[in-house]
N, C-alpha and C positions, 0 to 999 in steps of 0.2 A: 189640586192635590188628590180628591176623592178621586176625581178622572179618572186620573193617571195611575194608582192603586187596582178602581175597576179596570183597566185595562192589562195590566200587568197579572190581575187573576182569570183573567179571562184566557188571555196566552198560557199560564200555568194549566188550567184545565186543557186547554187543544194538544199540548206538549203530552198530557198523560193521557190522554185520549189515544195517540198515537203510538206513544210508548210501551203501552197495554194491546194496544193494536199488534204491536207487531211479538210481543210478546204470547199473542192468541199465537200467532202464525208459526212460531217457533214450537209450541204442543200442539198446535194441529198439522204440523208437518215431523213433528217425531212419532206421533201416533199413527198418521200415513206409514212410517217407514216401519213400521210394526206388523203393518198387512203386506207388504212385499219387500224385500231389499229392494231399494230406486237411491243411488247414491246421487242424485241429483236434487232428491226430496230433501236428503242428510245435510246437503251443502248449503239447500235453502232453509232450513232449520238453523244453521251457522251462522248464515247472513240477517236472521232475522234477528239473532241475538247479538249481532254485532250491532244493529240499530238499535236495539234495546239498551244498552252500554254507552251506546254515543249522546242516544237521548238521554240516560241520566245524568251525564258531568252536564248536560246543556238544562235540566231542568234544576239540580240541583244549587247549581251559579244565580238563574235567577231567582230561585226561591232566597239564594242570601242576597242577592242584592235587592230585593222587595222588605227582607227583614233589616238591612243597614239602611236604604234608603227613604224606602214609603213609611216605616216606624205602624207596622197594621197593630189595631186592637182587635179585643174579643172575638168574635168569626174568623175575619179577616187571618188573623193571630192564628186561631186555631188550624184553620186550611192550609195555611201555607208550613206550618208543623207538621202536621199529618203528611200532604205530600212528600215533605223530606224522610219519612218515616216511609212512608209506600215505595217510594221510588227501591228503595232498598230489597225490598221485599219484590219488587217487579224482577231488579234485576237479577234475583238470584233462582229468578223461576224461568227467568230464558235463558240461564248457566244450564239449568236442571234440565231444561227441555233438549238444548245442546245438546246434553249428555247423552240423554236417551239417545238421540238419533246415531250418535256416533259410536254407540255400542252397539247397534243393530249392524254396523259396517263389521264390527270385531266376529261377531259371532252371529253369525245369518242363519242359523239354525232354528231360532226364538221367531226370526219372519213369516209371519201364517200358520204358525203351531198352534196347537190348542192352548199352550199356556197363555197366547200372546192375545187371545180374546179378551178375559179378564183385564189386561193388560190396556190394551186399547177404551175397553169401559170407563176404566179412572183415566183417561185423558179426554174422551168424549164429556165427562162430567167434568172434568180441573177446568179445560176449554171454556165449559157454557158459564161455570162458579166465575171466571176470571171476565168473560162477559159481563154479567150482572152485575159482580160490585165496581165496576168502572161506572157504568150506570148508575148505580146506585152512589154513588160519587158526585156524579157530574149533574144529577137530579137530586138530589140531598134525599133520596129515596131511606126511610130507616129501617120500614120494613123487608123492603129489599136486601137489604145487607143483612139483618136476621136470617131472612129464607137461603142465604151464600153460607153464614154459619153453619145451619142446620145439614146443607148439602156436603158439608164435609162427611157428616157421618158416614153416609154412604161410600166414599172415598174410602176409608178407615176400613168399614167393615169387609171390601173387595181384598185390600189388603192384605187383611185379617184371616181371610176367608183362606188367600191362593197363597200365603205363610205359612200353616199349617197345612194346607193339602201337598204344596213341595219338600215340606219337614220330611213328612212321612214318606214320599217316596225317594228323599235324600238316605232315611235311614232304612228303606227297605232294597237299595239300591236298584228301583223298578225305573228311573231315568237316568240318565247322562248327566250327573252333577254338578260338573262344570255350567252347564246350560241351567241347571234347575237355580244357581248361588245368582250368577246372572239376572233370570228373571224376577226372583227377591230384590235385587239390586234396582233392576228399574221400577219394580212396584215400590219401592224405597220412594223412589225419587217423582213419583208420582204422590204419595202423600206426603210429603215436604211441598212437592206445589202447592197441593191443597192448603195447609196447616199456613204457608204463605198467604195464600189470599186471602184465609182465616184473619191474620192479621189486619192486612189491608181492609176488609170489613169493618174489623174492631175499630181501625184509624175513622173511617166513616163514620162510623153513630159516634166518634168523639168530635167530629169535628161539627155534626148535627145538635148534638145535643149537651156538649163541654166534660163528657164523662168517661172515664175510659174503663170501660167495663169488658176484663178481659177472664 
């Protein structure tokens, strides 16, 4: 019985391993398509999120049939909770990454512009954040997962930072607005990845430590 449990958590971890994998691949290929229009990069960003999607109903299924069948406690319990809670949160960040890339096809003007530097930084950081708490997952790392939370900040303040500097030249009509609402729009969707993996974190020190300190 214990086996068969280790076994089925074992598979649950390689499922999100890859799941978050290809979820890397979906923001590092909408952040690609940031430094040039490459509709080819756009469609590989599509495809990575359609694997993102297909692996959650495949992780999600076994995560219930581990909780009807193998009946886990305590750890066990908590892990296979937290993953159904993550998966959620993976799959809405390679919706988001989607997004990016396919708004870069709408308006190719953001591709290599100086707004799209900044731009590029929060997905070079969402990337490496979305790294680490898979790791820090799959190593029951806690402080790892602390140092993903903290990395949002940074996300936040880029945000923060290029929201305010397009305000101002929305209301001084010193750019092309259309373009300037746009890049608001993907800096959006860039800290919701973040604030996403924030989560996923969170799920990790609860699934380490039984607490959910959010």
């Amino acid at each position: 019985m214990r086996e068969r449990l280790d076994n089925e958590i074992m598979a649950l971890n390689s499922e999100m391993v890859r799941m978050v994998s290809f979820a890397e691949d979906a923001i590092h290929m909408a952040t690609q398509s940031l430094a040039a229009q490459v509709p080819d990069v756009v469609e590989r960003a599509v495809e990575a999120n359609d694997e993102v999607e297909r692996l959650d109903q495949t992780i999600e299924r076994r995560c219930l049939n581990v909780l009807l069948k193998e009946q886990p406690v305590a750890g066990d319990l908590r892990l296979v909770s937290s993953v159904l809670k993550m998966i959620t949160d993976v799959n809405r960040i390679g919706d988001q990454a989607a997004n990016i890339a396919e708004m870069t096809l709408r308006h190719p003007d953001i591709c290599g512009s100086e707004d799209s530097n900044p731009l590029r930084q929060m997905g070079d950081v969402t990337e490496r954040m979305l790294a680490d708490v898979i790791n820090a997952f799959v190593g029951s790392d806690l402080e790892m997962a602390k140092e993903v939370i903290a990395s949002d900040d940074v996300v936040d303040r880029i945000y923060r930072d290029l929201q305010t500097d397009l305000v101002v030249k929305i209301k001084n009509e010193t750019d092309d607005i259309e373009t300037a609402i746009q890049v608001i729009l993907i800096a959006k969707y860039y800290e919701r990845i973040g604030d996403h993996i924030v989560n996923m974190a969170h799920w990790v020190d609860y699934t380490i430590t039984g607490e959910l300190n959010r």
